[in-house]
LORO-871118 format. One record per residue (C-alpha): residue number from 1; residue in one letter; chain; x, y, z. Coordinates in Angstrom, 3 decimals, padded with zeros to 6 digits. Each point is the difference from the previous one (the first is absolute). Layout:
BEGIN
@seq NUM type A mol A east X north Y up Z .
...
This chain:
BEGIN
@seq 1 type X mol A east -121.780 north 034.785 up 117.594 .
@seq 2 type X mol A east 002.077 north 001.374 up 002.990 .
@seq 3 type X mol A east 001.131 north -001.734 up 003.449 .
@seq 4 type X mol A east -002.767 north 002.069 up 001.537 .
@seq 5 type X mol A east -002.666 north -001.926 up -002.312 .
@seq 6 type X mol A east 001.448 north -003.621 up 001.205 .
@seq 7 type X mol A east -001.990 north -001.145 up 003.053 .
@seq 8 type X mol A east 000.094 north -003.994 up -000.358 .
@seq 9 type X mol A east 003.106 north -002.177 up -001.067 .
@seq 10 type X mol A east -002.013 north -000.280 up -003.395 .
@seq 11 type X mol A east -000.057 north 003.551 up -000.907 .
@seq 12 type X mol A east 004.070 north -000.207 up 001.199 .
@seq 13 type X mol A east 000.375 north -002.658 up -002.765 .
@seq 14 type X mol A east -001.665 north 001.807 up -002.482 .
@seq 15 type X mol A east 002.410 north 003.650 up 000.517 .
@seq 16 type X mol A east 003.066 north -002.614 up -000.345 .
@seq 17 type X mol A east -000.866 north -001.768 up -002.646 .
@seq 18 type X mol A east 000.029 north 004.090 up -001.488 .
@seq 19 type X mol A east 003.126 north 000.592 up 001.466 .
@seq 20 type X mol A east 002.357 north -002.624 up -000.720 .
@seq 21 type X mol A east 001.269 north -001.339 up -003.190 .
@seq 22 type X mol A east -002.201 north -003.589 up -000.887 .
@seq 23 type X mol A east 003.109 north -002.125 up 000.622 .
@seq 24 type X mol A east 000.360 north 000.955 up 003.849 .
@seq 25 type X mol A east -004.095 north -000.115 up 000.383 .
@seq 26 type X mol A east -000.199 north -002.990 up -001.693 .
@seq 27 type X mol A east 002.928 north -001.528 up 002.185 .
@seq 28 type X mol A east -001.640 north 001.343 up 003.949 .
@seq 29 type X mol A east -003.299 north -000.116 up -001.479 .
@seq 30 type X mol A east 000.432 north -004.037 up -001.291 .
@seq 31 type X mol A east -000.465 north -003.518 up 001.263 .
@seq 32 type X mol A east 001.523 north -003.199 up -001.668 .
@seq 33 type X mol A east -001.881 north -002.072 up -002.608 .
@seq 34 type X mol A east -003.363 north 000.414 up -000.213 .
@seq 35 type X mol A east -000.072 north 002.315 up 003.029 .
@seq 36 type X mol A east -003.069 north -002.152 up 001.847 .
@seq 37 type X mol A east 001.724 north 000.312 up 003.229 .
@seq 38 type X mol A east 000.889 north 003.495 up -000.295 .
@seq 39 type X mol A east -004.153 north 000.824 up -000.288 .
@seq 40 type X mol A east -000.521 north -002.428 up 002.216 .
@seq 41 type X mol A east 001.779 north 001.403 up 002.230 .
@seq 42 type X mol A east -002.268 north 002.514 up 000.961 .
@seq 43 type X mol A east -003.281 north -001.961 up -000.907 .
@seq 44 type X mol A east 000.729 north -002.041 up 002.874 .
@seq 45 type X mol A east -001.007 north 002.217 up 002.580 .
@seq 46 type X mol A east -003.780 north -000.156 up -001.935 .
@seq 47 type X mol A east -000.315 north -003.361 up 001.566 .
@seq 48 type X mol A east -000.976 north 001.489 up 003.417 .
@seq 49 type X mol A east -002.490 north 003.004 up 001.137 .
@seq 50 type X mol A east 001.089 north 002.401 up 002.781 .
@seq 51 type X mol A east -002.978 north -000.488 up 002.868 .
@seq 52 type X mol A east -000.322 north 003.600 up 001.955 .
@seq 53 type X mol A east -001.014 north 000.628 up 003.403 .
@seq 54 type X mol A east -002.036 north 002.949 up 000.920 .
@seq 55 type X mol A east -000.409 north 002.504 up 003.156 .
@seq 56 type X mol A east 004.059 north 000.211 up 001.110 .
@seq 57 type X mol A east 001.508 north 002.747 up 001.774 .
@seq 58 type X mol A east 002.685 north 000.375 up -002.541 .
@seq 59 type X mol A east 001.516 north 003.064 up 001.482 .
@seq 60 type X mol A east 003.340 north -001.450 up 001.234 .
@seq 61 type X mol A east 000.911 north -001.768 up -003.747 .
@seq 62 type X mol A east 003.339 north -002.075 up -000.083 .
@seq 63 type X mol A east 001.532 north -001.133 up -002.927 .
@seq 64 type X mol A east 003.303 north -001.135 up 001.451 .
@seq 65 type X mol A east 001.655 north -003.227 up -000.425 .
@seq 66 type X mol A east 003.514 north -001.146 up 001.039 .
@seq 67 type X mol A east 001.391 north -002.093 up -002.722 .
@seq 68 type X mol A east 003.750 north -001.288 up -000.497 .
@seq 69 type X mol A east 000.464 north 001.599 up 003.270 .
@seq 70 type X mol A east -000.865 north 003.391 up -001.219 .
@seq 71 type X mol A east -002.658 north 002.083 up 001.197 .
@seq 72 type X mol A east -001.979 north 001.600 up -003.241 .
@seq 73 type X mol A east -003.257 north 002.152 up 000.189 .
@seq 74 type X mol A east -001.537 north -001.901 up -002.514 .
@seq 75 type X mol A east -000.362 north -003.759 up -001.143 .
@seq 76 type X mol A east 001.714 north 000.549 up -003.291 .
@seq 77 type X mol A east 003.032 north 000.671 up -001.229 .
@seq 78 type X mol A east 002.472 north 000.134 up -003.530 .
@seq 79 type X mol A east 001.207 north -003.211 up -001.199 .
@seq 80 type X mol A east 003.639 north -000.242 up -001.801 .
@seq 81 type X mol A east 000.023 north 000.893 up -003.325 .
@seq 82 type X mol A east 002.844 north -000.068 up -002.618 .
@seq 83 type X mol A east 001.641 north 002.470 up -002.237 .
@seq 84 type X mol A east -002.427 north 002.668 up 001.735 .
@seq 85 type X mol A east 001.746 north 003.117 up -001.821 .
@seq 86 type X mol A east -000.949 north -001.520 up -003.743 .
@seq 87 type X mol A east -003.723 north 001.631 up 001.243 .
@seq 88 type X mol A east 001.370 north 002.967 up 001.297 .
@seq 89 type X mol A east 003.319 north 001.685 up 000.509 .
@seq 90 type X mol A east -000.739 north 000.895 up 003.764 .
@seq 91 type X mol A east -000.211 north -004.281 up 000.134 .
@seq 92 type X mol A east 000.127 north -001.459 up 003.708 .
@seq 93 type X mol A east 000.784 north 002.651 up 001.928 .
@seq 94 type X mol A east -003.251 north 001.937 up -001.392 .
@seq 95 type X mol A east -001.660 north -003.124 up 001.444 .
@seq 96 type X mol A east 001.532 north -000.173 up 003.262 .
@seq 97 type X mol A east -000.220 north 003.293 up 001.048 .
@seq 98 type X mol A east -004.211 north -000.343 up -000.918 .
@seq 99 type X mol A east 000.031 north -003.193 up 002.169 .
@seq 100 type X mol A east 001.884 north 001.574 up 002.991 .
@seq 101 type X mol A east -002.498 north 003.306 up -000.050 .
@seq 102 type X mol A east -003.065 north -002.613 up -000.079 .
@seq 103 type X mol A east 001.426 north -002.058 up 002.689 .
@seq 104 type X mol A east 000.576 north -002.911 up -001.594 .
@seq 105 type X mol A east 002.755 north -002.492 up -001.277 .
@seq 106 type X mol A east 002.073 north 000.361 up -003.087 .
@seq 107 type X mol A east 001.481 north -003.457 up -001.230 .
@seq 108 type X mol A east 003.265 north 000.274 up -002.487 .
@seq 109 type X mol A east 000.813 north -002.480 up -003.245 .
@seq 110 type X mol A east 003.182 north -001.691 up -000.169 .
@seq 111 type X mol A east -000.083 north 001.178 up -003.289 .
@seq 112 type X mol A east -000.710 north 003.646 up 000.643 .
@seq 113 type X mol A east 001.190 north 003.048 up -001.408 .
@seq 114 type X mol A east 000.598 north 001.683 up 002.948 .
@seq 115 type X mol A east 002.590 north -001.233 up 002.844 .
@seq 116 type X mol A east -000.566 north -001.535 up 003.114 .
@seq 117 type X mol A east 002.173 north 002.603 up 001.423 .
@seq 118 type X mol A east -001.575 north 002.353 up -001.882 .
@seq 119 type X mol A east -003.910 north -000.932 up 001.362 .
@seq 120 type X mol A east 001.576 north -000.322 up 003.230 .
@seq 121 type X mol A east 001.256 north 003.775 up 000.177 .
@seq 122 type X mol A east -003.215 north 001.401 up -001.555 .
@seq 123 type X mol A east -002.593 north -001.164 up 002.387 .
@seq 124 type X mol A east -000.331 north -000.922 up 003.922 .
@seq 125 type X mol A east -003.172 north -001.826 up -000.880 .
@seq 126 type X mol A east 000.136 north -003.776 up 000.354 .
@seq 127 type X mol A east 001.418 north -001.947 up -002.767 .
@seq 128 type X mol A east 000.188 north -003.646 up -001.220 .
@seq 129 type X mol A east 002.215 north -001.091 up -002.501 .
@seq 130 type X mol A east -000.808 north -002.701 up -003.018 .
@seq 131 type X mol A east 002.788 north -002.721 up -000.244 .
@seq 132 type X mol A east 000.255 north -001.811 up -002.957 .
@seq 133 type X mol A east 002.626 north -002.847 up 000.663 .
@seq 134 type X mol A east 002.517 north 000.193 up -002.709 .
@seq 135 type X mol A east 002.331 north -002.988 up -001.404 .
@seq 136 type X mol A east 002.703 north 002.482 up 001.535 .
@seq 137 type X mol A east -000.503 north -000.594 up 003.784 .
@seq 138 type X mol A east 002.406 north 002.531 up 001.188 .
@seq 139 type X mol A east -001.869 north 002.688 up -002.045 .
@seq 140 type X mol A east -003.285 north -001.130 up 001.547 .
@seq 141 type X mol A east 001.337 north 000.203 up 003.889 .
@seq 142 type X mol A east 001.754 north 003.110 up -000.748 .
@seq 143 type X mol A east -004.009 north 001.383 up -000.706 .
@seq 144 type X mol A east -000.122 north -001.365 up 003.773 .
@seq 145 type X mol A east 002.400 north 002.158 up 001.305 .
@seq 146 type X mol A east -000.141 north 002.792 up -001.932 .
@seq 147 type X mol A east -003.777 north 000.433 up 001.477 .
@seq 148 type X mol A east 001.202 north -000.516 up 003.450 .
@seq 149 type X mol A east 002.528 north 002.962 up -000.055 .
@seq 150 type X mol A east -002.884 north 002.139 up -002.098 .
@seq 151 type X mol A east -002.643 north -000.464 up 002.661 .
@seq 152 type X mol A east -002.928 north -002.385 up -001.931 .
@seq 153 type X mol A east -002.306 north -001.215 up 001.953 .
@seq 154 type X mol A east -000.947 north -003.524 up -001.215 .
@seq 155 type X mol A east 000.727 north -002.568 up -002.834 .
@seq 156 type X mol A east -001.852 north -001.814 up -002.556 .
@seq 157 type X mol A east 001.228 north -003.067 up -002.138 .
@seq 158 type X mol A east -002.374 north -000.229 up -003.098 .
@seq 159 type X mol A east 000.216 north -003.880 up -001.143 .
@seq 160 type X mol A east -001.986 north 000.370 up -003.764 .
@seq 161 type X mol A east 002.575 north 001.097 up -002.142 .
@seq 162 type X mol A east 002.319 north -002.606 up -000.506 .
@seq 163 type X mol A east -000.931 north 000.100 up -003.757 .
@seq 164 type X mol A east -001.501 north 003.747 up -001.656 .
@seq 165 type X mol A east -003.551 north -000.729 up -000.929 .
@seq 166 type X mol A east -001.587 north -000.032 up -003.352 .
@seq 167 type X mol A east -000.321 north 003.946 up -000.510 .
@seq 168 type X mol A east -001.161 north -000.145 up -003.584 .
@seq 169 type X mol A east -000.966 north 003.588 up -000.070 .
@seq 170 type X mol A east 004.091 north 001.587 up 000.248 .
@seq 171 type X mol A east 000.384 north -002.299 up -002.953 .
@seq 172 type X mol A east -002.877 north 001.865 up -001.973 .
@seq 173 type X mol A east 001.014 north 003.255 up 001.202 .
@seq 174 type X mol A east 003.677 north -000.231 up -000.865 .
@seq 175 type X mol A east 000.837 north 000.722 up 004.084 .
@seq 176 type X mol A east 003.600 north -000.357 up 000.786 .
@seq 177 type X mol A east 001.574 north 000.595 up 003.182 .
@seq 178 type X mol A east 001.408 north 002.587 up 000.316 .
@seq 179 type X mol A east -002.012 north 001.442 up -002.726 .
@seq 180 type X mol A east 001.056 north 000.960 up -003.514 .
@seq 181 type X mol A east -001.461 north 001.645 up -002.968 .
@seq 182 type X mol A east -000.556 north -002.430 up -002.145 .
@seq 183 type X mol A east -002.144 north -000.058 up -003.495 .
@seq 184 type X mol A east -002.912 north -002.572 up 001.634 .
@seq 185 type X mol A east -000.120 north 003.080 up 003.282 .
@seq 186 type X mol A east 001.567 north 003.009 up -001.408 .
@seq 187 type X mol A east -003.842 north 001.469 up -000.871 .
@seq 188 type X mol A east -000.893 north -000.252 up 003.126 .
@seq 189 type X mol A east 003.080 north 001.550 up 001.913 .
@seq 190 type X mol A east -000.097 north 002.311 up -002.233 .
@seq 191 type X mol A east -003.391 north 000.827 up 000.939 .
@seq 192 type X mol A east 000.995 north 000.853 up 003.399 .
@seq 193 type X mol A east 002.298 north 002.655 up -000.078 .
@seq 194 type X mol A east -000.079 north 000.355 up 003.943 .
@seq 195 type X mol A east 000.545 north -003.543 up 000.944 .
@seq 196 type X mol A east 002.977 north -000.327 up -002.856 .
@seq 197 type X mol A east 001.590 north 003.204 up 000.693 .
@seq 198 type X mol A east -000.019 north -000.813 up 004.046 .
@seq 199 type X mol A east 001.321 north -003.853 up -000.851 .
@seq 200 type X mol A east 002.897 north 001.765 up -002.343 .
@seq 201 type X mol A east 000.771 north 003.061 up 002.054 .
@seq 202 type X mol A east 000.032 north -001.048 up 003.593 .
@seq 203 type X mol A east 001.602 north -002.896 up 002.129 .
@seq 204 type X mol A east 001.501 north -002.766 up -002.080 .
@seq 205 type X mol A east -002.248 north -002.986 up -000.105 .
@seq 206 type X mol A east 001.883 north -002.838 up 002.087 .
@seq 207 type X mol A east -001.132 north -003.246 up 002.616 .
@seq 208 type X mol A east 001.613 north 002.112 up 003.140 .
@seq 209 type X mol A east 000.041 north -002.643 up 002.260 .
@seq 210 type X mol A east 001.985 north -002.264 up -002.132 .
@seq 211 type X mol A east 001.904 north 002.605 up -002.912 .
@seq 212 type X mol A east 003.386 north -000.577 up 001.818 .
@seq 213 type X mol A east -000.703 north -003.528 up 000.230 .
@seq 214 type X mol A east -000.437 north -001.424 up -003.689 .
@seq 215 type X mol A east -000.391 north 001.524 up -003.057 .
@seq 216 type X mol A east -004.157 north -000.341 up -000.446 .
@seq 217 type X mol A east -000.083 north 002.370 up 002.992 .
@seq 218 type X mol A east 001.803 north 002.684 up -001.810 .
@seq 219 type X mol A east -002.389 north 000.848 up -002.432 .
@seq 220 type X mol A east 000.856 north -002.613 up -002.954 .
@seq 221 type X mol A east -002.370 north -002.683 up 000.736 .
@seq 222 type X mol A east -003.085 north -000.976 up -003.097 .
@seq 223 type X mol A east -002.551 north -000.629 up 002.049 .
@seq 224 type X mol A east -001.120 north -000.687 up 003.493 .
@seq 225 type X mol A east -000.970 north -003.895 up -001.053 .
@seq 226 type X mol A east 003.615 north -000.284 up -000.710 .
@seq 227 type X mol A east 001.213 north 001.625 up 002.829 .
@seq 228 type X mol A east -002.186 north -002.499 up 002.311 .
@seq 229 type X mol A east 000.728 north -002.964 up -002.345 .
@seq 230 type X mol A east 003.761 north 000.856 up 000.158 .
@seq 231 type X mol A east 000.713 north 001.038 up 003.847 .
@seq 232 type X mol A east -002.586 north -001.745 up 001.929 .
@seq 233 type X mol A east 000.902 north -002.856 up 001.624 .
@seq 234 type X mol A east -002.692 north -003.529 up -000.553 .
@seq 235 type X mol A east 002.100 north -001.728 up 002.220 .
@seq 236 type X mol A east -001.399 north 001.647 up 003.190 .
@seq 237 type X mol A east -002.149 north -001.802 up 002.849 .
@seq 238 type X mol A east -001.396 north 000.113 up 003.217 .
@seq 239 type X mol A east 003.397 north 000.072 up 001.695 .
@seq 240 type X mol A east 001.057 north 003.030 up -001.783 .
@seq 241 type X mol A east -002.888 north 001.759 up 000.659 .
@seq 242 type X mol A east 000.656 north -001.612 up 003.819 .
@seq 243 type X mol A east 003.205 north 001.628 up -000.222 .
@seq 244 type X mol A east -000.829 north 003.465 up -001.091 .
@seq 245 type X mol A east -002.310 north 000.272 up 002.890 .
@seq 246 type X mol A east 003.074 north -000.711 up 002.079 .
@seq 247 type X mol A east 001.597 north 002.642 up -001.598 .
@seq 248 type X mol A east -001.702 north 002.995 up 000.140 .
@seq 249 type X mol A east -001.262 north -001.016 up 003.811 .
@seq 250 type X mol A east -003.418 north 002.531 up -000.159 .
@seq 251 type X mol A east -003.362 north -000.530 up -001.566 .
@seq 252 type X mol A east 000.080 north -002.099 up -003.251 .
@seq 253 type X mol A east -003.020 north -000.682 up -002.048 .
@seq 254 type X mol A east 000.179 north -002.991 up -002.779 .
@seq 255 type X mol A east -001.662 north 001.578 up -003.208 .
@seq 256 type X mol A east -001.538 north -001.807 up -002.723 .
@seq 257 type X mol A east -001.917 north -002.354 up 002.093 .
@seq 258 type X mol A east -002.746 north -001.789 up -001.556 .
@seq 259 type X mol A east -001.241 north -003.444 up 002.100 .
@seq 260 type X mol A east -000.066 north -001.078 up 002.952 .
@seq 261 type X mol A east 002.860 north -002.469 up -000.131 .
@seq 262 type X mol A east 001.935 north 002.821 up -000.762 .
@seq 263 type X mol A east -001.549 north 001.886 up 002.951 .
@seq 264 type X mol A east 000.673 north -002.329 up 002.815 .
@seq 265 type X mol A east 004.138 north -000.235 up -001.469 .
@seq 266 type X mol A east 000.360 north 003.805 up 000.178 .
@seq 267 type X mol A east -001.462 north -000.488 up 003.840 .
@seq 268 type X mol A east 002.147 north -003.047 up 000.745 .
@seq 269 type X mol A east 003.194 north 002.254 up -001.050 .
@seq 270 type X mol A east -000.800 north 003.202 up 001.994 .
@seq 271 type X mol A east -001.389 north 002.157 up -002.395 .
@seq 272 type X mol A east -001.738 north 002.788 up 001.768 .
@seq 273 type X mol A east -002.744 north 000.318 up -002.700 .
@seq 274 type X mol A east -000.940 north -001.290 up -003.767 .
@seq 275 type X mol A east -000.993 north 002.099 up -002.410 .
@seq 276 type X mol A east -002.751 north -001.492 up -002.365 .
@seq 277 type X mol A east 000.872 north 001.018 up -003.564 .
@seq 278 type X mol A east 000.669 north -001.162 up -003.628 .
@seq 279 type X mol A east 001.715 north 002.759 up -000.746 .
@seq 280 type X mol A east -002.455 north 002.023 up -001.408 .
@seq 281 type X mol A east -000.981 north -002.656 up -002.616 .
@seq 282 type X mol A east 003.512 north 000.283 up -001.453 .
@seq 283 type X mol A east 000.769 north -002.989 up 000.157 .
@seq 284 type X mol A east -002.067 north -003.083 up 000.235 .
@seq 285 type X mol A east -002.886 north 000.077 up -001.973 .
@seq 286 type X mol A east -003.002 north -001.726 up 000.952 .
@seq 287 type X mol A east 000.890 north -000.330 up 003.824 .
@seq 288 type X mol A east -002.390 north 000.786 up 002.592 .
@seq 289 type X mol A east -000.769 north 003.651 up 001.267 .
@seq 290 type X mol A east 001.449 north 000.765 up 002.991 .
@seq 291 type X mol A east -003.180 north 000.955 up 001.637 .
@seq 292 type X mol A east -001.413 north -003.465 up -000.707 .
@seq 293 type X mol A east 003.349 north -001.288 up 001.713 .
@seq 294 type X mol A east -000.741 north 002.509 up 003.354 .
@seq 295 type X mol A east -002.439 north -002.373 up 001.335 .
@seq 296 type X mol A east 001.947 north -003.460 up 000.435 .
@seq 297 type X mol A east 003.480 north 001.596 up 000.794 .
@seq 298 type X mol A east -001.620 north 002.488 up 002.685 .
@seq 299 type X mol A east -001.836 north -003.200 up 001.818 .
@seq 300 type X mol A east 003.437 north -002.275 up -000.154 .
@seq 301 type X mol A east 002.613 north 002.009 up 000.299 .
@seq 302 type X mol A east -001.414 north 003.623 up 002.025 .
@seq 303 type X mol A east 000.497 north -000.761 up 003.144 .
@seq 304 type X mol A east 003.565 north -000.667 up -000.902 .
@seq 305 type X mol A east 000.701 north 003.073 up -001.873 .
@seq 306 type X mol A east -000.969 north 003.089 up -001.326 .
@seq 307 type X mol A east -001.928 north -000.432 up -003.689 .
@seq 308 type X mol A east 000.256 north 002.511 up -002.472 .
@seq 309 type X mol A east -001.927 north 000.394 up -003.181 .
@seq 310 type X mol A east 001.399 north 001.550 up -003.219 .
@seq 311 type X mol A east -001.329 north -000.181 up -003.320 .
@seq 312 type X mol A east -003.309 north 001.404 up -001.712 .
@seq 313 type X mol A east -000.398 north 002.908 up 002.696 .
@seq 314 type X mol A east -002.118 north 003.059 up -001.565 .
@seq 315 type X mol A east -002.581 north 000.854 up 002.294 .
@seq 316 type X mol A east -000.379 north 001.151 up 003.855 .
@seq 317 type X mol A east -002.892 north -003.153 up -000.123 .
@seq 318 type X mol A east 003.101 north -002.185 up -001.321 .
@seq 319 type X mol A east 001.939 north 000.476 up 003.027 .
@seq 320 type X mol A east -003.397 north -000.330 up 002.765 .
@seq 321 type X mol A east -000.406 north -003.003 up -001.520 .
@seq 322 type X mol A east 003.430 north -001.366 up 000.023 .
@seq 323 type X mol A east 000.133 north 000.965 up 003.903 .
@seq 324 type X mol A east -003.213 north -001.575 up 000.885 .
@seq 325 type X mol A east 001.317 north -003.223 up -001.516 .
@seq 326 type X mol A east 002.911 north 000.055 up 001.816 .
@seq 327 type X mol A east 002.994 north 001.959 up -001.581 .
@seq 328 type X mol A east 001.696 north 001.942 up 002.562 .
@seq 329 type X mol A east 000.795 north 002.663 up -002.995 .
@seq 330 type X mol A east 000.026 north 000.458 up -003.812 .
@seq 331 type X mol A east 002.475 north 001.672 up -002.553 .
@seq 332 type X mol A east -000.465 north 001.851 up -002.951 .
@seq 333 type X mol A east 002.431 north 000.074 up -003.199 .
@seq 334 type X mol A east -001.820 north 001.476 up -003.133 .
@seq 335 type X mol A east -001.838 north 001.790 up 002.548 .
@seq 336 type X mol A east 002.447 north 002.351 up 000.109 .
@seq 337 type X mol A east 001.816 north -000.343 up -002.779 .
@seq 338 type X mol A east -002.502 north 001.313 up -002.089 .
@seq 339 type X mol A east -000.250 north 002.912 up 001.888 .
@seq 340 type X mol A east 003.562 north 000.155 up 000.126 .
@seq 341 type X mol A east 000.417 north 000.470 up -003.720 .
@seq 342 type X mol A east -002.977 north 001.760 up -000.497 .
@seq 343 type X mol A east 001.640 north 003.081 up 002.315 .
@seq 344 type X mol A east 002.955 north -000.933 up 002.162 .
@seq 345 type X mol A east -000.523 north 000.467 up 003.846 .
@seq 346 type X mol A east -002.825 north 002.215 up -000.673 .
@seq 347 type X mol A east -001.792 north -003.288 up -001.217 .
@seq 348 type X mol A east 001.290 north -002.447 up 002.031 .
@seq 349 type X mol A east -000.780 north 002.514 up 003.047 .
@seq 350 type X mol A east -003.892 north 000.431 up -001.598 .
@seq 351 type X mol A east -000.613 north -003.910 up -001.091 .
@seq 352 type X mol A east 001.033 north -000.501 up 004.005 .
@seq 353 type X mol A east -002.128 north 002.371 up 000.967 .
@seq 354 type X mol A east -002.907 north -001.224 up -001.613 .
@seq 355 type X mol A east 000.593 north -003.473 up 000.933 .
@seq 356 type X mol A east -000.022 north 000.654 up 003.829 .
@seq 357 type X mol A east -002.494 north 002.205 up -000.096 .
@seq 358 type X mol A east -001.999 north -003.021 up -001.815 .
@seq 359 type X mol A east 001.118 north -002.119 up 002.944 .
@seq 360 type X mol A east -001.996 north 002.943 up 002.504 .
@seq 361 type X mol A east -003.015 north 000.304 up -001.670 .
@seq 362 type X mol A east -000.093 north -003.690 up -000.176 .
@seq 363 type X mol A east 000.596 north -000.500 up 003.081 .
@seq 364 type X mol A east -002.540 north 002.569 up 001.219 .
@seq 365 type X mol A east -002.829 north -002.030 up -002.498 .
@seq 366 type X mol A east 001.016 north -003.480 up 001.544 .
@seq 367 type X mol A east -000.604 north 001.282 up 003.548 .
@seq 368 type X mol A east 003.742 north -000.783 up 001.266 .
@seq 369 type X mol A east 001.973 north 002.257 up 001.945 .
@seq 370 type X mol A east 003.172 north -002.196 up -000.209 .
@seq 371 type X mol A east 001.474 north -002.008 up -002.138 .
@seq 372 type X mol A east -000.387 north -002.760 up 002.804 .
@seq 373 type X mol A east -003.762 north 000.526 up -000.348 .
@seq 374 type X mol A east 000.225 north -001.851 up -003.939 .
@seq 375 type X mol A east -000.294 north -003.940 up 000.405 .
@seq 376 type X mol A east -001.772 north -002.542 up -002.358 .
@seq 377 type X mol A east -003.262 north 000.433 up 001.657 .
@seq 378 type X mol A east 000.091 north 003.844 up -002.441 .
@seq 379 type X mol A east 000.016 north -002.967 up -002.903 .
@seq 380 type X mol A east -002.799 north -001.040 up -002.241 .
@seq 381 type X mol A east 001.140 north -002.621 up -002.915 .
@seq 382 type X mol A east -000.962 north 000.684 up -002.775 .
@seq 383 type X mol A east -000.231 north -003.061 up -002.731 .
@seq 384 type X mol A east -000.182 north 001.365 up -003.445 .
@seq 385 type X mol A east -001.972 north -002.138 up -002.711 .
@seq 386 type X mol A east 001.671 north -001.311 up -002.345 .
């Protein structure tokens, strides 16, 4: 199977799963527990049928959306994802530079492997960076300033990681961060000559953002559960998050946002926008889908502020639907990871590709020249028997 064979985010998963060694699959690929809201993630958007119209002059098609005060050319774009060079050595910057030529938004972890300074310098596109707030304060407002001076674009503050989830998987697989050849995954490194001999050979493993900072930055930390059970602060509230707004002074999106108590406090604090996500299914297992979530949020809280959906994305029908219920846009993470390690920014730039094009053709089918066209009246419920 080749990059030129992958045409759907499934066939994406299926050349990484090839590629990499099973620990790092296993660790992007995995939810926590029992993984029900990971799959559920995606079922969700089952529960509703798209409705077309017929007979539109769809010469003039617009796929546009401003979102975090950035104008993108299409209603998608790449959430923040950590350690991105464990997939593949060309890491972020492979996934920025896709994003910027598709005219879209690239969103940076806190705990990248690439530098905020770094992803500023590579890329003109528009960028948001993820801000984790970390029981070091200074270290967390210094990620403030440092994407000031490196020209980001907007902010996000995910809230669901106060505690690592239940990743049972990296505990089967023997997954260590950064990785190491150990007798429960030396097989399967070994297996993958590329992968090992690009992890070994190129650009040390290290947390960039944070390697001058503490010592889990620098490339000894165990895993990424410790790193989040070790650094993160729990002590953090709606006046920190209040604050950090304050701070950066641009767009600022709450991530991580789940009900609509939560909603309405992002509003009351001047967030520009919410992102709807449980972190891929990472964390919480057994939550709600995000999609199931669009529905209340979008009718308390959209006229207040911008209402994003991440989690479960995989088709072009994914996103119409998400837009007709509301969301103003939707993100992708394993999206493009996948894709990512199944051939650097030659897959990233295909898997985006294929996704907008998706978006056109569905577009096209639903009768809608604009995005502005897709309401809830496109919307057929669908109950499923038990």
């Amino acid at each position: 199977m080749r990059i030129v064979d992958c045409h759907n985010t499934a066939d994406f998963r299926k050349l990484a799963r090839k590629r990499l060694p099973a620990p790092l699959f296993h660790y992007m690929d995995g939810g926590s527990d029992d993984e029900i809201t990971l799959r559920r993630n995606s079922e969700a958007f089952d529960s509703v049928r798209l409705i077309p119209d017929t007979l539109a002059d769809l010469t003039g098609m617009h796929l546009g959306v401003n979102v975090l005060g950035q104008n993108i050319d299409w209603p998608v774009f790449c959430s923040p994802t950590a350690m991105t060079r464990l997939f593949h050595h060309e890491g972020e910057i492979a996934v920025a530079r896709a994003a910027h030529k598709h005219g879209t938004m690239y969103s940076l972890s806190s705990l990248s492997t690439t530098s905020i300074e770094e992803i500023g310098a590579a890329t003109p596109g528009p960028k948001c960076f993820q801000l984790y707030i970390h029981k070091d304060r200074g270290m967390s407002w210094e990620f403030i300033d440092r994407c000031k001076q490196s020209n980001f674009s907007a902010m996000c503050l995910t809230v669901d990681t106060l505690v690592a989830g239940n990743r049972e998987k990296d505990l089967y697989t023997g997954m260590t961060i950064p990785p190491k050849f150990t007798l429960k995954s030396l097989a399967s490194f070994a297996s993958h000559p590329e992968w090992s001999l690009n992890y070994l050979f190129r650009r040390k493993f290290e947390l960039a953002n944070v390697a001058n900072h503490i010592a889990e930055g620098s490339g000894k930390l165990t895993s990424v559960v410790g790193y989040m059970n070790s650094q993160f602060d729990r002590s953090i509230t709606w006046k920190d998050a209040k604050e950090a707004i304050r701070r950066w002074g641009k767009p600022f999106a709450i991530k991580g946002v789940m009900s609509v108590e939560d909603a309405r406090r992002a509003a009351d604090i001047g967030a520009s926008a919410i992102m709807i996500s449980n972190h891929g299914g990472r964390q919480l297992d057994g939550s709600t889908a995000p999609f199931d979530q669009l529905e209340p949020i979008v009718d308390a809280v959209g006229d207040r502020l911008e209402v994003i959906l991440d989690g479960g994305v995989r088709r072009g029908t994914h996103v119409l639907k998400a837009l007709a219920m509301g969301a103003k846009a939707c993100m992708v993470g394993r999206g493009y990871l996948y894709a990512l390690a199944a051939g650097g920014y030659a897959g990233v730039d295909r898997a985006l590709t294929r996704l907008c094009s998706e978006i056109e053709r569905d577009m096209i089918l639903m009768g809608c020249e604009s995005i502005e066209k897709l309401d809830r009246s496109k919307l057929h419920r669908h109950i499923q028997s038990e």
